[in-house]
C-alpha positions as CSV (number, residue, x, y, z in Angstrom):
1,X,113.6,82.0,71.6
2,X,115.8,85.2,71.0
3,X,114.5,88.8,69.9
4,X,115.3,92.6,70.9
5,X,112.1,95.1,71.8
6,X,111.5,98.5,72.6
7,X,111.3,99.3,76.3
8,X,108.6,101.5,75.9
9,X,106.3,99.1,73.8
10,X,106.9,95.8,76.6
11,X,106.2,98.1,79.4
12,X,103.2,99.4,78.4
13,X,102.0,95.7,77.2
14,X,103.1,94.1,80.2
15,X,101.1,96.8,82.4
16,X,98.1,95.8,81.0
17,X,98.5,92.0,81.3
18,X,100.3,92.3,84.7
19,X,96.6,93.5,85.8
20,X,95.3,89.9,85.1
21,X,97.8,88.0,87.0
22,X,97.9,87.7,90.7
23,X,100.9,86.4,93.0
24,X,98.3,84.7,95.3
25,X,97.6,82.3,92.9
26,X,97.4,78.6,94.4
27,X,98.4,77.4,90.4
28,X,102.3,78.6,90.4
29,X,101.9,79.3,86.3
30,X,99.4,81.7,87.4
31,X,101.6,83.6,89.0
32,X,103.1,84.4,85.6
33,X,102.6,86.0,82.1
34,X,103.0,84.0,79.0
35,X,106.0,85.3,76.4
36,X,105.6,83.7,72.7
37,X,107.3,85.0,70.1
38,X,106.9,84.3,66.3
39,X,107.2,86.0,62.8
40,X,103.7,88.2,63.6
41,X,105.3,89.9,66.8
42,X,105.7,88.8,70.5
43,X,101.9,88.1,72.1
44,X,102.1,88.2,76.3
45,X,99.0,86.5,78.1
46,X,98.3,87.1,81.8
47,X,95.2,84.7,83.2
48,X,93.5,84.2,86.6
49,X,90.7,82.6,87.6
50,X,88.5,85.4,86.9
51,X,90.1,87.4,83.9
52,X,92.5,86.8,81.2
53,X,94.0,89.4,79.1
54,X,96.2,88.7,76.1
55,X,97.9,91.7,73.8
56,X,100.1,91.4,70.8
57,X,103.2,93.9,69.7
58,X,103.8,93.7,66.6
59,X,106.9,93.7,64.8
60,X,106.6,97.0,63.6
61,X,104.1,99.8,64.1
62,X,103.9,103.2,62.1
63,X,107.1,102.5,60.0
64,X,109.2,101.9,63.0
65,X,110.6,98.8,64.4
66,X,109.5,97.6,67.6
67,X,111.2,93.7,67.4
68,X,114.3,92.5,66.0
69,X,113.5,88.6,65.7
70,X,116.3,85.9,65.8
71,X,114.3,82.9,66.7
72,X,110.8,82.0,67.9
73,X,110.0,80.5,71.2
74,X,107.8,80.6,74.4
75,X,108.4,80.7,77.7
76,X,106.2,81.5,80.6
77,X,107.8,84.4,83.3
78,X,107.1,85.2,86.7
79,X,105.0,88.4,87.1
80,X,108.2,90.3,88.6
81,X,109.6,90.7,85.4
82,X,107.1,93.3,84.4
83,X,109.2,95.2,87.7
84,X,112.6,94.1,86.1
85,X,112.2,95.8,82.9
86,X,110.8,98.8,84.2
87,X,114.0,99.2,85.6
88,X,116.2,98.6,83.0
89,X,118.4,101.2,81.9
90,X,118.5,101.3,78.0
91,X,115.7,101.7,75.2
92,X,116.4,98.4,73.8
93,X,116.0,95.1,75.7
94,X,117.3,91.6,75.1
95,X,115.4,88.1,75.7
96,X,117.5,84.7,74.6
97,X,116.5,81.6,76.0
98,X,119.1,79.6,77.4
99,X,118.0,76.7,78.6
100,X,114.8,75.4,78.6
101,X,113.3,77.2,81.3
102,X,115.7,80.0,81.7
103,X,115.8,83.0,80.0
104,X,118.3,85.3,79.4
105,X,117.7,89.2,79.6
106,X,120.0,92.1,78.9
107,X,119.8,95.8,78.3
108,X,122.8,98.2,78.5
109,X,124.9,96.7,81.4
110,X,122.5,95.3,83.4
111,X,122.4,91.3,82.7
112,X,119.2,89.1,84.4
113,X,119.0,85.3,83.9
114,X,115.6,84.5,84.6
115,X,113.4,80.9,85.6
116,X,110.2,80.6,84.1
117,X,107.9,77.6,83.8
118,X,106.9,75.0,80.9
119,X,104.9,76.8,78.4
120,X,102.7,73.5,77.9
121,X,101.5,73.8,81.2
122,X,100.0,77.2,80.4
123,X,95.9,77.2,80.0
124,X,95.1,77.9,75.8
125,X,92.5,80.9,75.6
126,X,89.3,79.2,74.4
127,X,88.6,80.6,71.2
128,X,84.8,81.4,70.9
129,X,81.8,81.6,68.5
130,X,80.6,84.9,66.7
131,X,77.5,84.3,66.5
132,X,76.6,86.7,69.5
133,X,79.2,89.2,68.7
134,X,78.4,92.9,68.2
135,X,80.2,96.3,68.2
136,X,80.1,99.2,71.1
137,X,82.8,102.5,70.9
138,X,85.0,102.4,73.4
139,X,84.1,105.6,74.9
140,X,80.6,104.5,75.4
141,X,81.9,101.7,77.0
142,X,83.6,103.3,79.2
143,X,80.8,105.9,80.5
144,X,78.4,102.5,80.7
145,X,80.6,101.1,83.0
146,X,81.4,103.9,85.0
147,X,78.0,104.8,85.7
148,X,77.4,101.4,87.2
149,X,80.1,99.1,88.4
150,X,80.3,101.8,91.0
151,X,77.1,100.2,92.5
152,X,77.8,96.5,92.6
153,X,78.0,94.6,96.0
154,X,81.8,94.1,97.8
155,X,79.9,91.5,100.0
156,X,81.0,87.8,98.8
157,X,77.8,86.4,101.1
158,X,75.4,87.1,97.5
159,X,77.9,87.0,94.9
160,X,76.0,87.4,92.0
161,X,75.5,90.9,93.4
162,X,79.1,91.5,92.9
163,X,78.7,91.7,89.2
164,X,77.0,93.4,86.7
165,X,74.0,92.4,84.6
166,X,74.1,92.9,80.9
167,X,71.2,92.6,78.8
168,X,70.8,92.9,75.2
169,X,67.4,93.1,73.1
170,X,65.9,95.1,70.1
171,X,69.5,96.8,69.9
172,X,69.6,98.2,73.1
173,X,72.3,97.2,75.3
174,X,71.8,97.5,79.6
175,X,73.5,97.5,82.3
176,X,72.0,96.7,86.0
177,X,74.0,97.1,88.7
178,X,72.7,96.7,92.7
179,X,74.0,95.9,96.2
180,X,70.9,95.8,97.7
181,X,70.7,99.4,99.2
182,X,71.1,101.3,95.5
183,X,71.0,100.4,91.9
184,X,72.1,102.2,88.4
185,X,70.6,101.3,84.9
186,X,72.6,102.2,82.1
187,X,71.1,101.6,78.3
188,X,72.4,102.2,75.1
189,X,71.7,102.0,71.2
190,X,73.7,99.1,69.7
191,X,73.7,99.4,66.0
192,X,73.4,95.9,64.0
193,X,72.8,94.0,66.6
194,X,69.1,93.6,66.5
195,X,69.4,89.4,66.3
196,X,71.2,89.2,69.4
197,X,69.7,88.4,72.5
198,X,71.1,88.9,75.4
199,X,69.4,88.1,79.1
200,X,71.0,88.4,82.8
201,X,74.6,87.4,82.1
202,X,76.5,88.6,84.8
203,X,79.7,90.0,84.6
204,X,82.2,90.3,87.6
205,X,82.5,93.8,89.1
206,X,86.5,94.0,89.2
207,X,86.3,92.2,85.9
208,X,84.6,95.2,84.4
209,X,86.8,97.8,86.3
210,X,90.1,96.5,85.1
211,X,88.4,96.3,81.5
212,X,87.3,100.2,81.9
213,X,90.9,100.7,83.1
214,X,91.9,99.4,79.9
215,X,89.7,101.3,77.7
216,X,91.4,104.7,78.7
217,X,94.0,103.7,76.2
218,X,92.3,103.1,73.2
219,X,89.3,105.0,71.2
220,X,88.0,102.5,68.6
221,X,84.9,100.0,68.0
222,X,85.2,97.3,70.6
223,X,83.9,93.9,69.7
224,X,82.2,92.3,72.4
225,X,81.0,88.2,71.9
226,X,78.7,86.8,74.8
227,X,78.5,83.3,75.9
228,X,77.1,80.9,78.4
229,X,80.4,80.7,80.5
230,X,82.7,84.1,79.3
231,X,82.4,87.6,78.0
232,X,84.8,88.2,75.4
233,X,86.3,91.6,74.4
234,X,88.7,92.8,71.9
235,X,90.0,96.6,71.0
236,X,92.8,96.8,68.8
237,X,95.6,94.5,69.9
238,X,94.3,93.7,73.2
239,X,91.9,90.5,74.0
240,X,89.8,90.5,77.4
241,X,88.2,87.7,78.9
242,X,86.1,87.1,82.0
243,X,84.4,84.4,83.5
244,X,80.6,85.0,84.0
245,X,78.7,84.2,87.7
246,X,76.2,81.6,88.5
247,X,73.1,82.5,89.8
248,X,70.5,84.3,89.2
249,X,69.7,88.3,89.1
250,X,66.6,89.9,90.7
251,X,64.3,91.4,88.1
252,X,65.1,94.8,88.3
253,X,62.8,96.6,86.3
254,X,60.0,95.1,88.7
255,X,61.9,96.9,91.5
256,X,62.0,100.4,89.7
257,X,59.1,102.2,91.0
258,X,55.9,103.2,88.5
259,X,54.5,105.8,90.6
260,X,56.0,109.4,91.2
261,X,54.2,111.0,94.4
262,X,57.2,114.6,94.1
263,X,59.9,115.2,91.9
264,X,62.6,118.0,92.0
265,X,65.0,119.4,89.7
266,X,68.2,121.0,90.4
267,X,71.5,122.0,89.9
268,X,73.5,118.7,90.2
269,X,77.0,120.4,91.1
270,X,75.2,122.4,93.6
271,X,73.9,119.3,95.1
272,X,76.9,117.7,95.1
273,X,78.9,120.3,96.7
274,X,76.1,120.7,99.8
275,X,76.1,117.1,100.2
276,X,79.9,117.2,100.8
277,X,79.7,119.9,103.0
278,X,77.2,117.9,104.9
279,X,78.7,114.8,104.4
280,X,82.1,116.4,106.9
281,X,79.7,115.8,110.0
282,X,77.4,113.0,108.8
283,X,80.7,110.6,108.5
284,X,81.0,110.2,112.0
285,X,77.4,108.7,111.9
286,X,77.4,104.8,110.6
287,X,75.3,105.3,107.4
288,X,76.9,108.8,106.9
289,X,73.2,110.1,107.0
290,X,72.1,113.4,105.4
291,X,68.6,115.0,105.1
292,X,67.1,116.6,102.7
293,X,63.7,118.7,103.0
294,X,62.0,120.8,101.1
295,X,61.0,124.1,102.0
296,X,58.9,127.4,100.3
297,X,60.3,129.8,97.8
298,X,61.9,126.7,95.5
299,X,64.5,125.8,98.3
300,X,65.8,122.2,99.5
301,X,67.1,121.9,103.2
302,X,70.5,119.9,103.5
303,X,71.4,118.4,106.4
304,X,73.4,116.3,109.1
305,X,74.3,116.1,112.9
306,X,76.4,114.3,115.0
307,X,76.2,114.3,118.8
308,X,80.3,114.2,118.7
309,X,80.7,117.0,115.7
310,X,77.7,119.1,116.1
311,X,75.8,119.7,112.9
312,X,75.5,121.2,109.8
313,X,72.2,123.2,107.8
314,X,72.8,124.6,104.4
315,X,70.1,125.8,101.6
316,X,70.1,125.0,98.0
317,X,67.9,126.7,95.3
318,X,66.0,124.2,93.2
319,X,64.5,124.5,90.2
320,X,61.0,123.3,90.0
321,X,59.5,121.1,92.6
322,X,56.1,118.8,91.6
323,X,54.1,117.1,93.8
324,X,54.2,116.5,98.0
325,X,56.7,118.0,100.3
326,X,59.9,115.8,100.8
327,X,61.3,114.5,103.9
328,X,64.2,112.1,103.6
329,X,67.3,110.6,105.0
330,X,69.9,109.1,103.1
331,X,73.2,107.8,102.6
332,X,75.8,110.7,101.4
333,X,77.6,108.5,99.5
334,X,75.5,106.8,97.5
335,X,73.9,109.3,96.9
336,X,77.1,111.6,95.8
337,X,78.4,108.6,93.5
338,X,75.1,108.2,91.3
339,X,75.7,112.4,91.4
340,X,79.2,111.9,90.0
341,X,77.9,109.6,87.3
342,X,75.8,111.6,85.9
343,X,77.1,114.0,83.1
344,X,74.4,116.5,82.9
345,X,74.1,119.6,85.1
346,X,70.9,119.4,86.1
347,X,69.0,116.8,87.6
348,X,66.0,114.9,88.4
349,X,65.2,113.6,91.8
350,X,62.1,111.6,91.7
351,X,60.4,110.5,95.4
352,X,57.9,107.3,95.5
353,X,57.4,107.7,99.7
354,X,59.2,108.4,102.9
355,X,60.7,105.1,103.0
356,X,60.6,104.5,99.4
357,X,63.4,104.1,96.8
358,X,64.3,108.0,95.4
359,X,65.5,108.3,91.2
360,X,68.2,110.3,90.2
361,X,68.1,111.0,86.4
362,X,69.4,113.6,84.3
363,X,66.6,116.2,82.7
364,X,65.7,114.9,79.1
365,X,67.8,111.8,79.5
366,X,65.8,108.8,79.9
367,X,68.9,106.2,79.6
368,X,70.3,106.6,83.1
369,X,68.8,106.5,86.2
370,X,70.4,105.7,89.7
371,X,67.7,104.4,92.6
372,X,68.8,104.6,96.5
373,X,66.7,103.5,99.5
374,X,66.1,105.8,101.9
375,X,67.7,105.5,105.7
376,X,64.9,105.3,108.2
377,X,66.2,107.6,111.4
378,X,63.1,107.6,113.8
């Protein structure tokens, strides 16, 4: 095993698969990412219990090389060498094997010899079937999980809560997300996928957050194959898999209410910007409660105490109001997350009771919609 690379190019592969590797591993060749290097480039793999991610550099990319190969090889490295050549001083960097399970590494004047561990022992990614493999843009991707992992569960007592659902039918991809207190539904048009069926597989929360980290980089047609035991993904040069949970996931469209008794509509940066306001005394309180009422002449009351702070009343103009008055307490936060998910300006808030679940959808937009439970104060 001996080749050159571009600095720039192994950093910025080595930061992606770094994310999948974790130094509290209890399986030391866990601890570190996976170097093999043939004629078709060098391919690093990082791997947890959870996630793997694998990405390939190739030799050369746009005309310019990237890899000067003497000699193939693997070799598996512990995770700190992702901080070693960050550090290195010059553009080019060397990697010779040495010894079996040394390697080698030089660039400019600085000269590291490095252990690694027996590339046999490293866990082979599974390759997997096509048959439920369909196509997404990356872009909506993203916005799909942004608009729901934010909702997931952080408590391990109900793991399956800690993921997200994903459910494909009739080419329309959704995503359920829930903790209990909240939930966001996501849905999307999938094109040519209308003979796949997908039903309650439930993808890991930080799974999906380091995969939407990823995403930022690249704006291309993701393909995205589904099976009993992992969600595979691959854009461009990059391959993510994650393991799926056990268990089952409640039936949320039984849980999303049929019958509206008020709805509002209003300016959602408006909202936002009272609830924040609010939310300054209302974090002091243990559900960092905030009330909303709404008044005559198209205006919504905003509000929050705290016998520590003292308390804070502010007025926001709505739109249109339908229905009963509306007196609720809630939780500023969740309610200011499913606001920041939501790309439209104006909103819906939809009210089933007192101590009902509340909607928050966007006007005209029927694929997103964010349900909180009220706070019950008396």
């Amino acid at each position: 095993m001996h080749f050159t690379i571009n600095k720039s190019s192994l950093v910025y592969a080595l930061s992606h698969v770094n994310k999948a590797v974790s130094s509290k591993n209890t399986i030391p060749i866990l601890t570190g990412i996976k170097f093999e290097i043939n004629e078709s480039g060098l391919t690093l793999t990082g791997a947890d219990s959870d996630i793997s991610i694998q990405i390939k550099v190739p030799l050369q990319a746009e005309g310019k090389e990237i890899i000067k190969l003497f000699e193939v090889g693997a070799i598996v490295l512990p995770r700190y060498v992702f901080d070693i050549v960050r550090k290195l001083p010059a553009d080019e960097i060397e990697f010779k094997k040495t010894e079996k399970l040394s390697i080698f590494i030089k660039s400019g004047l600085s000269e590291f010899r490095i252990n690694g561990y027996d590339v046999d022992e490293y866990p082979e990614i599974q390759a997997v079937s096509d048959k439920k493999s369909f196509y997404v843009e990356s872009s909506l991707l993203r916005t799909m999980l942004r608009q729901t992992t934010f909702a997931i569960s952080n408590n391990e007592s109900r793991p399956i809560l800690t993921g997200v659902s994903w459910n494909l039918e009739d080419d329309i991809l959704k995503f359920y997300a829930t903790d209990s207190h909240r939930l966001a539904v996501k849905e999307a048009v999938i094109e040519n996928a209308e003979e796949i069926k997908i039903s309650g597989l439930v993808v890991p929360g930080k799974a999906l957050k380091e995969l939407a980290k990823i995403l930022e980089d690249y704006d291309s047609r993701v393909k995205i194959v589904a099976s009993s035991n992992q969600l595979y993904v691959e854009v461009d040069n990059i391959i993510f898999i994650s393991r799926i949970l056990d268990g089952t996931y409640p039936d949320i469209p039984r849980i999303i209410p049929k019958q509206i008794e008020s709805e509002i509509t209003l300016d959602r940066n408006q909202l936002i910007d009272s609830i924040e306001r609010a939310s300054l005394i209302a974090r002091d309180s243990r559900n960092n409660i905030v009330k909303l009422v709404t008044l005559e002449n198209n205006l919504v009351e905003i509000s929050s105490s705290s016998q520590e702070l003292g308390n804070v009343t502010e007025l926001v103009e709505i739109h249109s109001i339908k229905g009963e008055d509306v007196k609720i307490s809630f939780n500023a936060k969740y309610v200011l997350e499913a606001l920041n998910a939501i790309e439209n300006d104006e909103i819906v808030i939809e009210f089933t009771g007192a101590l009902s679940p509340f909607m928050l959808k966007s006007v005209n937009q029927e694929n997103l919609l964010h349900l909180i439970l009220p706070i019950r104060t008396h």
